[in-house]
Each structure stands twice: as structure tokens, then as C-alpha cells.
DSSP file (Angstrom, degrees, kcal/mol; ACC not computed):
  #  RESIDUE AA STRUCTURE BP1 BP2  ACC     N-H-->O    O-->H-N    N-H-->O    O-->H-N    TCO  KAPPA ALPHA  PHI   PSI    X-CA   Y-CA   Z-CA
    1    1 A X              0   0    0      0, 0.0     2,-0.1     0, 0.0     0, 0.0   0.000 360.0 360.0 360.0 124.7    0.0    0.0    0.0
    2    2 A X        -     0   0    0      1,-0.0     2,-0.4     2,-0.0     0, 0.0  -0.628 360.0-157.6 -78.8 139.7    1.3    3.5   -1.0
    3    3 A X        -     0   0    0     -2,-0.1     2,-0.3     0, 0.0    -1,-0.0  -0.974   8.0-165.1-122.2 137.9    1.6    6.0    1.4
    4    4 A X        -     0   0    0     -2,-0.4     2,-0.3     1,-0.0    -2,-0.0  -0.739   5.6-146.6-111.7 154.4    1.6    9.6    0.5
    5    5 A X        -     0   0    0     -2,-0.3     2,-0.4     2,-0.0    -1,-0.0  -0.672   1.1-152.0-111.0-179.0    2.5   12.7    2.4
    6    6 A X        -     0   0    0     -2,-0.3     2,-0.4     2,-0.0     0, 0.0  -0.980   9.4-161.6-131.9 149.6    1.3   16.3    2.5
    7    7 A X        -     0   0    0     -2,-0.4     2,-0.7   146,-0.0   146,-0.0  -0.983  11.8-141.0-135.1 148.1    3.5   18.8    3.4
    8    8 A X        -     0   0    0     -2,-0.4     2,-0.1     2,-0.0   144,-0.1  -0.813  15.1-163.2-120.2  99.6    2.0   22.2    4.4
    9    9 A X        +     0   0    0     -2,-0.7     2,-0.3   144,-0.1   144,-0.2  -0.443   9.8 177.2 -86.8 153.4    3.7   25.5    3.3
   10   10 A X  E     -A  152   0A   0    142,-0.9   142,-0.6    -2,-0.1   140,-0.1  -0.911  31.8-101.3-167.0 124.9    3.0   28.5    4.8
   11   11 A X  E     +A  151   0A   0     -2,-0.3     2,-0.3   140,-0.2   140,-0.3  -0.274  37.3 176.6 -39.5 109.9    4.6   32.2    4.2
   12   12 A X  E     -A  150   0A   0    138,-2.5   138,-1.6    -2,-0.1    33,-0.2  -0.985  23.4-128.8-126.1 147.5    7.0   33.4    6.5
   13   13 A X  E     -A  149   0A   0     31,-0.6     2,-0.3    -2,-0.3    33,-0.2  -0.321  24.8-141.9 -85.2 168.9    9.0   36.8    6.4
   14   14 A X        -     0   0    0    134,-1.9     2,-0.3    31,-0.2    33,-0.2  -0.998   7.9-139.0-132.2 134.4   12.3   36.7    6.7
   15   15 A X  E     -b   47   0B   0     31,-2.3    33,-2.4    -2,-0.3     2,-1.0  -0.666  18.7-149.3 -71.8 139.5   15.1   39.0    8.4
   16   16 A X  E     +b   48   0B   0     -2,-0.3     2,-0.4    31,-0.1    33,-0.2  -0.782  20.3 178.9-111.8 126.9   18.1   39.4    6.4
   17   17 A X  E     -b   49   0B   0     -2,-1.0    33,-2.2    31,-0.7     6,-0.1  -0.733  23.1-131.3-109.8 136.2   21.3   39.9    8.8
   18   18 A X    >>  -     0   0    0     -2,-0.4     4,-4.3    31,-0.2     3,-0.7  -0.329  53.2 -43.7 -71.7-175.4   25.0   40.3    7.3
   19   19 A X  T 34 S+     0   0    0     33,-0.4    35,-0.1     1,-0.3    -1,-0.1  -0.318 120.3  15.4 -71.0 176.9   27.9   38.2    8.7
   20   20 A X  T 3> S+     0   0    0     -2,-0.2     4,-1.1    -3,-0.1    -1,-0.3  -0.584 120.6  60.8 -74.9  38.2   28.6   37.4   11.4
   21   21 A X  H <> S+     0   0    0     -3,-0.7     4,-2.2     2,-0.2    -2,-0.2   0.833  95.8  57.1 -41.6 -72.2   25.5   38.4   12.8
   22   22 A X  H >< S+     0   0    0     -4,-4.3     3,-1.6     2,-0.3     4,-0.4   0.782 115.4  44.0 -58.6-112.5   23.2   36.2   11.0
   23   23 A X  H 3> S+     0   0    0      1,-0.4     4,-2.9     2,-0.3    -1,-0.2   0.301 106.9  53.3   9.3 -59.1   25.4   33.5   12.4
   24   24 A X  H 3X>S+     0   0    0     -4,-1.1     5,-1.3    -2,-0.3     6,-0.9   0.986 109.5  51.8 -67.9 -67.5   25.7   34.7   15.8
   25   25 A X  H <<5S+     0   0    0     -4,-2.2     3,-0.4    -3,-1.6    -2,-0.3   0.713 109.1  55.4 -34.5 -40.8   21.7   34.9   15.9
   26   26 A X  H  45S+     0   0    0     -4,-0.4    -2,-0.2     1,-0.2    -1,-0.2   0.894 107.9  45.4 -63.0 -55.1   21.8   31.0   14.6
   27   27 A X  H  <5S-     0   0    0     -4,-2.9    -2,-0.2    -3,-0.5    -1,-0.2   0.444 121.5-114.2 -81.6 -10.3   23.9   29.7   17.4
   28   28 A X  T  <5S+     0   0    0     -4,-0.7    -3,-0.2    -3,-0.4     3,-0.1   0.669  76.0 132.6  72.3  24.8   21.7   31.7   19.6
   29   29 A X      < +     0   0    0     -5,-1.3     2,-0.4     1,-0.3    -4,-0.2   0.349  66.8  34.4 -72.3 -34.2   24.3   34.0   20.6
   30   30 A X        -     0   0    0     -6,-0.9    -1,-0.3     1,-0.1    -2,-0.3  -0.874  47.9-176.1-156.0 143.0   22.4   37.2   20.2
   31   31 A X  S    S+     0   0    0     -2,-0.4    98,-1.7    -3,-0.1     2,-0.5   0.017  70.5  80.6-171.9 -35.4   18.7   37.6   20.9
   32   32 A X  E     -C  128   0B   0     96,-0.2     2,-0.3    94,-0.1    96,-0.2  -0.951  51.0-177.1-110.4 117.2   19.0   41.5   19.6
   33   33 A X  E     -C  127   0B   0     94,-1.5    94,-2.3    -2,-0.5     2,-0.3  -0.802  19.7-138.3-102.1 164.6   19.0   42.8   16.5
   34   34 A X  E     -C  126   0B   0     -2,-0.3    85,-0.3    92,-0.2     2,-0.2  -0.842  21.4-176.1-149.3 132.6   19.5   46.2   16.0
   35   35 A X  E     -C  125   0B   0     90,-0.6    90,-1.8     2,-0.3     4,-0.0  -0.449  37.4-145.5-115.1 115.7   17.7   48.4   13.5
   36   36 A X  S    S+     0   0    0     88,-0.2     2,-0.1    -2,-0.2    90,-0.0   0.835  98.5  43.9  -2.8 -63.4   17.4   52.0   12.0
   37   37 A X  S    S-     0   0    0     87,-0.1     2,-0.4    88,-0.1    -2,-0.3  -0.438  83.9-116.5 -96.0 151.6   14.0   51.2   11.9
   38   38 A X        -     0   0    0     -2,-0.1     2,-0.2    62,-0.1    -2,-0.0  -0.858  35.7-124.7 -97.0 137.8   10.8   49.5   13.9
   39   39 A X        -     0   0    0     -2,-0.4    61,-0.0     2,-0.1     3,-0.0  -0.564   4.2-148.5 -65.4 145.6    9.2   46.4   12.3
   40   40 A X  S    S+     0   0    0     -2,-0.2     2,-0.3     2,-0.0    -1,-0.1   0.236  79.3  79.1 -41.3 -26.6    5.4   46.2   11.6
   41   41 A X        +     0   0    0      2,-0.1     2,-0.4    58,-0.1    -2,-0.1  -0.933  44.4 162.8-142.6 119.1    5.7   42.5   12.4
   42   42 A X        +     0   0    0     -2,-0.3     2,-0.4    54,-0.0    56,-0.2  -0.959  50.0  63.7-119.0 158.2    6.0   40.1   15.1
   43   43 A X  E    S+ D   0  97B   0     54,-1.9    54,-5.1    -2,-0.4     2,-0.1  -0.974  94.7   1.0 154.7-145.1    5.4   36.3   15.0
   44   44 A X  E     + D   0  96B   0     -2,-0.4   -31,-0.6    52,-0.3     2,-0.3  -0.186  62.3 168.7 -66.2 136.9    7.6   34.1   13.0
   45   45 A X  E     - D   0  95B   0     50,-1.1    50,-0.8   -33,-0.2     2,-0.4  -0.900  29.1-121.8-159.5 171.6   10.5   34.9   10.9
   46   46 A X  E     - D   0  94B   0     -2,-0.3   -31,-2.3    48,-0.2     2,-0.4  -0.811  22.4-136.0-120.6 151.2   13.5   33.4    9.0
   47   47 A X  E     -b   15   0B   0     46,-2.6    45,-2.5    -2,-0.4    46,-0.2  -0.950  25.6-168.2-123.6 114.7   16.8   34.4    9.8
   48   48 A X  E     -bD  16  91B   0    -33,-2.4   -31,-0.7    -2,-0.4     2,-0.5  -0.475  19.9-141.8 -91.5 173.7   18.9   35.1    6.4
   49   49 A X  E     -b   17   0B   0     41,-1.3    40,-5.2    -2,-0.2   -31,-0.2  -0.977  34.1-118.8 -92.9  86.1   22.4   35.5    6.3
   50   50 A X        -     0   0    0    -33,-2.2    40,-0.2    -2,-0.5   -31,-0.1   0.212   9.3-130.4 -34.8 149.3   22.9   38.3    3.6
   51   51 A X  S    S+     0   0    0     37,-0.3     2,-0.8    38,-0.2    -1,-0.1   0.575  86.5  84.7 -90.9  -4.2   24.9   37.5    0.5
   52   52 A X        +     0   0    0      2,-0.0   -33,-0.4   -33,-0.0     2,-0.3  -0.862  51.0 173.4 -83.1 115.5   27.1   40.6    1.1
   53   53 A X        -     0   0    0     -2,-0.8   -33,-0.1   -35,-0.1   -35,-0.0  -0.704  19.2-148.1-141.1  97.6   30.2   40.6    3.5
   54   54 A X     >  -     0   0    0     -2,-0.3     4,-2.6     1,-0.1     5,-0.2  -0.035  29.0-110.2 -73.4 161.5   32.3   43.6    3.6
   55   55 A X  H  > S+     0   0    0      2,-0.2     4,-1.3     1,-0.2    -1,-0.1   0.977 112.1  57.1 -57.6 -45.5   35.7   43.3    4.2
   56   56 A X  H  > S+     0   0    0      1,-0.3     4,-0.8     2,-0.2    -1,-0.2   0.914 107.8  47.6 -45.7 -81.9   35.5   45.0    7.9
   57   57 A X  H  > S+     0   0    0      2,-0.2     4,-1.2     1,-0.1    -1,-0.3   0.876 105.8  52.7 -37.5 -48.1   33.0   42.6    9.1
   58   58 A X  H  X S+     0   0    0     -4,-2.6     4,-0.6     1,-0.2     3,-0.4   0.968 110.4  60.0 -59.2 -63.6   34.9   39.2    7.9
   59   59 A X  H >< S+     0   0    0     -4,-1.3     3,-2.7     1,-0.2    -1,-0.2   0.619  98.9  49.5  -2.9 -84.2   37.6   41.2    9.9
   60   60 A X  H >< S+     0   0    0     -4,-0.8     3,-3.4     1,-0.3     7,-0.2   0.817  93.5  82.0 -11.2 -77.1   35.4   41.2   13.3
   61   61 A X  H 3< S+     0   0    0     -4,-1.2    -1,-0.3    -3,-0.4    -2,-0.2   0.633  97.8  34.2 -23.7 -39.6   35.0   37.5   12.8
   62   62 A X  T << S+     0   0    0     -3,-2.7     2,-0.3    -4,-0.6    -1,-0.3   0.200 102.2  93.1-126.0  40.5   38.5   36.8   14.3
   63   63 A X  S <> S-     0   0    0     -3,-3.4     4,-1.2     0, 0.0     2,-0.2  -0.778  84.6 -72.6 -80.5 130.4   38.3   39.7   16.9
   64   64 A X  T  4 S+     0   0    0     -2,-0.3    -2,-0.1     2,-0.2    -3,-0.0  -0.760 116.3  16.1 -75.3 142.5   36.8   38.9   20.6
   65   65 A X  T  > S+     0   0    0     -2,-0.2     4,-1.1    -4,-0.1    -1,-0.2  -0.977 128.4  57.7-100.4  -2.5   34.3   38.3   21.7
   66   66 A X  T  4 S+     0   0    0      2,-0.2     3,-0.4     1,-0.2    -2,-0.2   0.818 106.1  49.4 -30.8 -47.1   33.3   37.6   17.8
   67   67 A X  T >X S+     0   0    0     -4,-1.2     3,-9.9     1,-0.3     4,-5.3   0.988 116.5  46.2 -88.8 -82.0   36.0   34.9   17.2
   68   68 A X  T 34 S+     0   0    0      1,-0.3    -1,-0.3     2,-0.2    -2,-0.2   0.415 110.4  46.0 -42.9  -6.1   34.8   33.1   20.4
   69   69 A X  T 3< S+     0   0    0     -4,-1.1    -1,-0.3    -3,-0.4    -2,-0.3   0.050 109.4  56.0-130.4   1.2   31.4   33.1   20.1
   70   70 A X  T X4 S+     0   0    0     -3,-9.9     3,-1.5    -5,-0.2     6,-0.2   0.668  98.0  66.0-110.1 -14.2   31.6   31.9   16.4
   71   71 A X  T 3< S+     0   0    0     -4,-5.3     5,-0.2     1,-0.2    -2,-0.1   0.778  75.3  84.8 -47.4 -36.1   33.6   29.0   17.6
   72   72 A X  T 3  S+     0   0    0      1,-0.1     2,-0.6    -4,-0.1    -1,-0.2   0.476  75.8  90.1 -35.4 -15.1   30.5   27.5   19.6
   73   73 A X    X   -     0   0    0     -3,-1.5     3,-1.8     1,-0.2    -1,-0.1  -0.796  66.7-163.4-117.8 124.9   29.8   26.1   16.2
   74   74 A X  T 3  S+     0   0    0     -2,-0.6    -1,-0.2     1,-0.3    -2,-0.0   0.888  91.1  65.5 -57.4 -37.0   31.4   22.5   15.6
   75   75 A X  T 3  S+     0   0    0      1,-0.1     2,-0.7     2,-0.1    -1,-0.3   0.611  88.1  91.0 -87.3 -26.8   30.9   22.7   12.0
   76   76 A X  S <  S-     0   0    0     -3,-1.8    -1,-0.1    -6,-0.2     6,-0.1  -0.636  75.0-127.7-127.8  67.8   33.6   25.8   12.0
   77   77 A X        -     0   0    0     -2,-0.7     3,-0.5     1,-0.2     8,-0.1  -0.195  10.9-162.2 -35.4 116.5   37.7   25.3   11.5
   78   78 A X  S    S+     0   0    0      1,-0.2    -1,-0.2     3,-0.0     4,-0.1   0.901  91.0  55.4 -62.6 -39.2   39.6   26.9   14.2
   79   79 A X  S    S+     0   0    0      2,-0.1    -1,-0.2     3,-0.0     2,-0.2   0.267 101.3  61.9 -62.1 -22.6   42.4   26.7   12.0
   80   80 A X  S    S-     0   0    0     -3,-0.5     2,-0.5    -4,-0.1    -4,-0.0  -0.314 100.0 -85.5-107.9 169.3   41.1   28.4    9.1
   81   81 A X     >  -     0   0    0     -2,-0.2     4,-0.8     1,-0.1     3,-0.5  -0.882  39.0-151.5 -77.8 122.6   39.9   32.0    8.6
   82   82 A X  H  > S+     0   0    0     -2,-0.5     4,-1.2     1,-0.2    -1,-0.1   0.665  84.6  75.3 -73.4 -18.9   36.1   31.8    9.8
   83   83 A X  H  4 S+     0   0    0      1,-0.2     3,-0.4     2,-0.2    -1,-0.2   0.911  97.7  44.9 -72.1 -48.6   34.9   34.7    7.7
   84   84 A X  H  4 S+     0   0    0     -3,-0.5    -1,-0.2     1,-0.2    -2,-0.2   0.865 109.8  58.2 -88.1 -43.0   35.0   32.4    4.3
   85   85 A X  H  < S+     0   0    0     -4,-0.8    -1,-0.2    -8,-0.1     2,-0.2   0.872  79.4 105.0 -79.1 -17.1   33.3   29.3    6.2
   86   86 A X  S  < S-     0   0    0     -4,-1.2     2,-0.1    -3,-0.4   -67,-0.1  -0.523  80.7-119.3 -38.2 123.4   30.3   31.4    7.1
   87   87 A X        -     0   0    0     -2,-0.2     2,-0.3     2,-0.0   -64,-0.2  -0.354  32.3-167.7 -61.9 128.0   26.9   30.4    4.7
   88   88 A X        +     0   0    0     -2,-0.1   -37,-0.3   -37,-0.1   -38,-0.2  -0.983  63.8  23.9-131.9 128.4   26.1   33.7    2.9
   89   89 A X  S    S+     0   0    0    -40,-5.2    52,-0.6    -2,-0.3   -38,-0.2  -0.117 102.4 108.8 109.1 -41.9   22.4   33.8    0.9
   90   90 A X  E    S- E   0 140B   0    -40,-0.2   -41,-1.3    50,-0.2    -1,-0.3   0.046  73.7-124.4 -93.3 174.3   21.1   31.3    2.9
   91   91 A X  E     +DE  48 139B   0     48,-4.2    48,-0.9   -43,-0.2   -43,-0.2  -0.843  28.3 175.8-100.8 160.5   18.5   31.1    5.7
   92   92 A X  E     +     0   0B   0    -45,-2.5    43,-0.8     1,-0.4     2,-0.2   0.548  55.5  12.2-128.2 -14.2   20.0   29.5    9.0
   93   93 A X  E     - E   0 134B   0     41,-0.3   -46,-2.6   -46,-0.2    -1,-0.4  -0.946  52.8-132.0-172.5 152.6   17.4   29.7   11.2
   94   94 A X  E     +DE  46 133B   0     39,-2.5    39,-2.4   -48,-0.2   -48,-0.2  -0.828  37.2 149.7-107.8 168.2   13.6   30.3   12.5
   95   95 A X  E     -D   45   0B   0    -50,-0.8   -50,-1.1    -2,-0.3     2,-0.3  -0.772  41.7-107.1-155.0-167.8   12.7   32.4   15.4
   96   96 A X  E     -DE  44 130B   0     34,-1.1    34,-1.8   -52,-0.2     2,-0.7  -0.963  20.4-148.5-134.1 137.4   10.0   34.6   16.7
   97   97 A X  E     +DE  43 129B   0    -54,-5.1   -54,-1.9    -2,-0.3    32,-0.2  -0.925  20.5 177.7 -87.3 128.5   10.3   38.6   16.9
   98   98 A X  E     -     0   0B   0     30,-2.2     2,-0.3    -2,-0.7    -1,-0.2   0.706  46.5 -22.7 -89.3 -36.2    8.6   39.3   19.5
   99   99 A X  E     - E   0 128B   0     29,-1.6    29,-1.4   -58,-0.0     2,-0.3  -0.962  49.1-143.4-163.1-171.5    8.7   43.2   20.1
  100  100 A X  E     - E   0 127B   0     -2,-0.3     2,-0.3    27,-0.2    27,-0.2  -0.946  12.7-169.0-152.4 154.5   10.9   45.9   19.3
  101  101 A X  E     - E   0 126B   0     25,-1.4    25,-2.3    -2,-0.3     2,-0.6  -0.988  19.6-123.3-159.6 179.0   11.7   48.6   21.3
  102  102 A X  E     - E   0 125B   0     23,-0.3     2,-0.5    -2,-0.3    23,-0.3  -0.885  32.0-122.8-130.3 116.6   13.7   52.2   20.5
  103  103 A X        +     0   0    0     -2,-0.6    20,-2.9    21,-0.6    21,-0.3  -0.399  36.8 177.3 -75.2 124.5   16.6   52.9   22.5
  104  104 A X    >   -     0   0    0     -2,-0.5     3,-0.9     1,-0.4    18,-0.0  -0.596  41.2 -72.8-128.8 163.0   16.4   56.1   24.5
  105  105 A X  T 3  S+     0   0    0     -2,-0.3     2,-1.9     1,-0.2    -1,-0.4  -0.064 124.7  22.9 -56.5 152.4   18.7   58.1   27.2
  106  106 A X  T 3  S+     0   0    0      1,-0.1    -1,-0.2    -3,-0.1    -3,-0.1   0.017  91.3 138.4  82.3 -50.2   18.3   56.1   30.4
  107  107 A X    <   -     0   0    0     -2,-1.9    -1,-0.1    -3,-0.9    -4,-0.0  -0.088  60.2-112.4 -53.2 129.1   17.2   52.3   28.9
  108  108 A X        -     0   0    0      1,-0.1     2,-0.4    -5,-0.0    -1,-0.1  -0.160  39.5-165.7 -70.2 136.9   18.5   49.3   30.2
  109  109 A X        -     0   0    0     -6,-0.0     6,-0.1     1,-0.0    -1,-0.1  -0.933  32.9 -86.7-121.6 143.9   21.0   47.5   27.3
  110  110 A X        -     0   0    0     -2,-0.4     3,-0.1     1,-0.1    -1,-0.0  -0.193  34.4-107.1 -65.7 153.6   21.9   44.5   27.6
  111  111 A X    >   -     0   0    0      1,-0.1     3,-0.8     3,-0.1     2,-0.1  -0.315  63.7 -35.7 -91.5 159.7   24.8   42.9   29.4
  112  112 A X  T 3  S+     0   0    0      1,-0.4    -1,-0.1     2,-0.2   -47,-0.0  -0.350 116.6  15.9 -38.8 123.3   28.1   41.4   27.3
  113  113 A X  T 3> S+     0   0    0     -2,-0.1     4,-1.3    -3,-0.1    -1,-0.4  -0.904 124.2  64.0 -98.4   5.0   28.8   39.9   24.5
  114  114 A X  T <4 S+     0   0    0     -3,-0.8    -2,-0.2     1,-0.2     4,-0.2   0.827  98.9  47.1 -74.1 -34.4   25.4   41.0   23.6
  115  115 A X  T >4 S+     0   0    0      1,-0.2     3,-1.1     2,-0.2     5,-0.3   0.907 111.6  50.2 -75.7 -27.1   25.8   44.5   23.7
  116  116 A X  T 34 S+     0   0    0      1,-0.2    -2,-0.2     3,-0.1    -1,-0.2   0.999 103.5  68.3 -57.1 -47.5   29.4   44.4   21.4
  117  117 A X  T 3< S+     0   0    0     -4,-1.3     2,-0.2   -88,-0.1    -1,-0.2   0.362 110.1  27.3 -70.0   1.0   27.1   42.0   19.0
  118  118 A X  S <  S-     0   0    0     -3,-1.1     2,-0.6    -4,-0.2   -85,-0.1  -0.942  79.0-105.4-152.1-167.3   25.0   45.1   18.1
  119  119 A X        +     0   0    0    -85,-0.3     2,-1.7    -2,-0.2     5,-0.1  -0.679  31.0 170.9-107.2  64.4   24.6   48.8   17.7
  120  120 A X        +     0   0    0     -2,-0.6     2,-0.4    -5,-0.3     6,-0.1  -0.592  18.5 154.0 -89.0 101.6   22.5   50.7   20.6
  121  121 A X    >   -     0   0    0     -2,-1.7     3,-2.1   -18,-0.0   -18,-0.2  -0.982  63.8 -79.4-114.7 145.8   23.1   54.3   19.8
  122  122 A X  T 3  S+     0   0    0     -2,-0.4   -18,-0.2     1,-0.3    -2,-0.0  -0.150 121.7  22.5 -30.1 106.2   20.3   56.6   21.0
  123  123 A X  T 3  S+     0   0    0    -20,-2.9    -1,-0.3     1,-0.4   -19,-0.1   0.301  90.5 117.0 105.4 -13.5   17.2   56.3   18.3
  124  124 A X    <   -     0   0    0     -3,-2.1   -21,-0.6   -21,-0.3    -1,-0.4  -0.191  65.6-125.2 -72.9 173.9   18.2   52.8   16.9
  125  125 A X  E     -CE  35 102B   0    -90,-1.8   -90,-0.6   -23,-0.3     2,-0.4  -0.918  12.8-152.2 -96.5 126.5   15.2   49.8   17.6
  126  126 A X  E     -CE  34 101B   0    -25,-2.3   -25,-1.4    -2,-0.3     2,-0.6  -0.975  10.2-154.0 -97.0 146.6   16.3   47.0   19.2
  127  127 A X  E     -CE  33 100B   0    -94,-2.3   -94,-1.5    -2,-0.4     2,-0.4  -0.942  10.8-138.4-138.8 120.3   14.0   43.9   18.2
  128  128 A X  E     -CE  32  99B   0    -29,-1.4   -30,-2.2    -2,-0.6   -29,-1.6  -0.695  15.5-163.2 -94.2 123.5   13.7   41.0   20.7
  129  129 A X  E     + E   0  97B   0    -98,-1.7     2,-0.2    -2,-0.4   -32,-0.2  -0.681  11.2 174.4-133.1 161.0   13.8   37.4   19.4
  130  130 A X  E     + E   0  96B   0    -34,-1.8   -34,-1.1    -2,-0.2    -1,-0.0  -0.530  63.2  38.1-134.7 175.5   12.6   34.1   21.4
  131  131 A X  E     -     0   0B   0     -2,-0.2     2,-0.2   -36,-0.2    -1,-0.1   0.579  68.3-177.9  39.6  31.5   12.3   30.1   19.9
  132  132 A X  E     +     0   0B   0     -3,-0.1     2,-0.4   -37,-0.1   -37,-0.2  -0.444   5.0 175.2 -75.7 142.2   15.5   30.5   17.8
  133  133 A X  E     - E   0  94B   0    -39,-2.4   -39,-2.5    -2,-0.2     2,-0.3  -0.996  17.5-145.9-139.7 108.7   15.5   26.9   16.2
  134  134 A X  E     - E   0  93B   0     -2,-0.4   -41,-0.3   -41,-0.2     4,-0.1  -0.907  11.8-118.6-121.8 170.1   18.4   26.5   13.5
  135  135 A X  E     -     0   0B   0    -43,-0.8     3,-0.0    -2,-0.3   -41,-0.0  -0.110  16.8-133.4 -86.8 163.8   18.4   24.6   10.5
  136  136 A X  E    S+     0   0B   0      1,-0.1     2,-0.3   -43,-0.0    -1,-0.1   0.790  96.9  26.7 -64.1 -46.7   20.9   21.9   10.3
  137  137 A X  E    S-     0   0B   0      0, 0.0     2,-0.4     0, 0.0    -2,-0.2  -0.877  93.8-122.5-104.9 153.4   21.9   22.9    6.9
  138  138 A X  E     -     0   0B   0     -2,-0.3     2,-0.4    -4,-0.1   -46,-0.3  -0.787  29.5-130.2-107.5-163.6   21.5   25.9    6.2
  139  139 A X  E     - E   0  91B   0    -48,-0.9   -48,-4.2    -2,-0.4     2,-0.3  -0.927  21.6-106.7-128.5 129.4   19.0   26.7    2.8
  140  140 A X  E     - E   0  90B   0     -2,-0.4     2,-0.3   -50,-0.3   -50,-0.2  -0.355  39.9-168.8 -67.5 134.5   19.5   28.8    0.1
  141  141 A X        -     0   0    0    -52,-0.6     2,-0.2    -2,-0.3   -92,-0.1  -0.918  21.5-164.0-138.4 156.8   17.7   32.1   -0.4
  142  142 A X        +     0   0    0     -2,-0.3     2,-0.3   -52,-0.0   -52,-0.0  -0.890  34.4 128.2 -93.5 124.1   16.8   34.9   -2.5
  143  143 A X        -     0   0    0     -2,-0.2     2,-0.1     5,-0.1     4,-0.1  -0.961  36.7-109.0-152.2-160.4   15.6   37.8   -1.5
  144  144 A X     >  -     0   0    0     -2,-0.3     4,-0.7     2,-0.2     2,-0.3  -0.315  42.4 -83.4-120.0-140.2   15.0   41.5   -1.0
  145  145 A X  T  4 S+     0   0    0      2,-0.1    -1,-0.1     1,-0.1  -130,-0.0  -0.748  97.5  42.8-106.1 143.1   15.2   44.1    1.2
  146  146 A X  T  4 S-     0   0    0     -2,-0.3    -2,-0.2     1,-0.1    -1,-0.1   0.821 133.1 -40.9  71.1  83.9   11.8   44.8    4.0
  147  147 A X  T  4 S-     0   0    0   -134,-0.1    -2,-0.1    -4,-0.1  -132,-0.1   0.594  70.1-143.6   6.9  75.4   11.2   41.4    5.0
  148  148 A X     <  -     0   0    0     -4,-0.7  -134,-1.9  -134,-0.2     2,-0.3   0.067  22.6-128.8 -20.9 146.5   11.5   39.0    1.8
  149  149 A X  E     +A   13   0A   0   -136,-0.2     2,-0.3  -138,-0.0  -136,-0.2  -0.948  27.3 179.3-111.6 156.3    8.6   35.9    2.0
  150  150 A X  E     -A   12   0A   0   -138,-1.6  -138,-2.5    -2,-0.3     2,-0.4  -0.798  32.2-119.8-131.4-178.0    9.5   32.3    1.6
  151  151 A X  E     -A   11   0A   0     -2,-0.3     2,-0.2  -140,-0.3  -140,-0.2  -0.968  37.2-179.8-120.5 130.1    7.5   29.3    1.8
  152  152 A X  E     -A   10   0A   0   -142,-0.6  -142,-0.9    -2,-0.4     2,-0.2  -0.670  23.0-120.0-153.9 164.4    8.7   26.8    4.8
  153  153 A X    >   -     0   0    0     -2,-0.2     3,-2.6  -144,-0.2     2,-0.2  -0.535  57.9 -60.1-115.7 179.4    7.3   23.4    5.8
  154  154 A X  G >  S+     0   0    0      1,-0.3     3,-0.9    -2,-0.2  -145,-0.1   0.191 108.2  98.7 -67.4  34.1    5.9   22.5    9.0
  155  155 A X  G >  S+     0   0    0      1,-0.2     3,-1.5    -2,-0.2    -1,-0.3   0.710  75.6  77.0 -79.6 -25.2    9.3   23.3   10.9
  156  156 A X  G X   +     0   0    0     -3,-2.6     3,-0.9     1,-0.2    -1,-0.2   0.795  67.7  81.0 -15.5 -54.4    7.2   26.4   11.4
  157  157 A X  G <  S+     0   0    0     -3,-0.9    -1,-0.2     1,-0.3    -2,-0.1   0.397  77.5  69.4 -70.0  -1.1    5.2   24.7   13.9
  158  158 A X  G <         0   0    0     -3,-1.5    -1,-0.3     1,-0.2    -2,-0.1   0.185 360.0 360.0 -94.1  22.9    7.9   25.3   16.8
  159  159 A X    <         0   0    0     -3,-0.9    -1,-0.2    -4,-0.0    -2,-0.2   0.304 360.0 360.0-105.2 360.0    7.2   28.7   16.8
């Protein structure tokens, strides 16, 4: 007897984060991005890894706490330059945004390595993310700029 499956796709926006960011958000290393801008959107999200990586950031990569915190991931040559084994394009992870909030004189920021791992200048957003789940591989994407959508199977359903 043949047995068939259904698999059940369902739209999810996606963040797109450069290196080593994106990365650092995959490993579940930072919980804050930070923004120009406030999202419109909370729920469920993709976490992309930009296909762009300027030389200054692959820099960072073998700076502390950068260096150390990208090591956490087995997959990851100590040996090597880490910048060139980062997944660029791809998605790496799901999450949840949960809220955003706009950093102002006086607002508690978060303690280290979190606070090196972004940008809190007075007037940025910071946007707080829960249920980070990453992919084993990670999967190649396209997209653009203002939360891209993709179409995801029911690995959704841990968010």
C-alpha cells in the first residue's frame, strides 16, 4: 500500500542579517538585532544570512568576543579564517520577533557579549527574538530588502 505525504507550506517573512551576525543569531548567541527602523511585524520569521560581506566585518570575525562566540559552532575550522566558512544567501534559522523597542537616554541595554554584537546608539530599535531553532543545513535564499517571504514546511510549527 502506497503511502503519501502532504507537506503544508506557509509564508514566513524573513530578516536578512549580514555576517557574522546572522550567524551569531543561529547559534543563539544574540537575541537583539538592531535596526534603524521599527518592524510592523511580530510572530515568525526566517533568519537570512545576507549574501554581502564587507571586508570590515569578515575582519570582526576573528576579533573577541566575535571569534569566540563563532567557535561555539562544531561545523567551524579553528584553523582556518572563519569569515570564508560562514553560509552567505542562505536562511539558518527560524525564530519569533517578538517586540521591538527604541533605545532612548536612560534604557537598560543588555549585558556582554550582547551588547558588542549590536549597535545601541540613542534612536536605533532594538528587536527581541525568542524560539531561535536552526536549520541543520543551512538553505539557500533569495531575497530583498523589507522582509522578503518564503514558503517553509511545517518546521514552522515550533514557533
Amino acid at each position: 500500500m502506497a503511502t503519501t505525504s502532504t507537506t503544508v507550506l506557509r509564508a514566513i517573512y524573513a530578516l536578512s542579517l549580514t555576517q557574522p551576525w546572522a550567524s551569531l543569531m543561529a547559534l543563539g548567541l544574540k537575541r537583539i538585532e538592531t535596526r534603524s527602523w521599527r518592524p510592523r511585524y511580530t510572530g515568525p520569521i526566517a533568519i537570512q544570512a545576507a549574501r554581502g560581506f564587507d571586508q570590515e566585518d569578515q575582519l570582526l570575525c576573528e576579533v573577541e568576543p566575535f571569534r569566540s562566540a563563532l567557535l561555539t559552532d562544531s561545523t567551524l575550522d579553528p584553523d582556518k579564517p572563519l569569515a570564508p566558512q560562514l553560509p552567505r544567501g542562505s536562511v539558518l534559522a527560524f525564530a519569533r520577533l517578538d517586540s521591538s523597542e527604541q533605545v532612548l537616554p536612560g534604557i537598560h541595554l543588555p549585558g556582554e557579549p550582547e551588547r558588542t554584537f549590536g549597535n545601541y546608539a540613542i534612536g536605533r530599535y532594538m528587536l527581541h527574538f525568542s524560539h531561535l531553532h536552526r536549520l541543520a543545513e543551512p538553505c539557500e535564499a533569495v531575497g530583498g530588502l523589507n522582509y522578503p517571504q518564503y514558503s517553509f514546511g511545517l518546521a514552522l510549527a515550533l514557533l
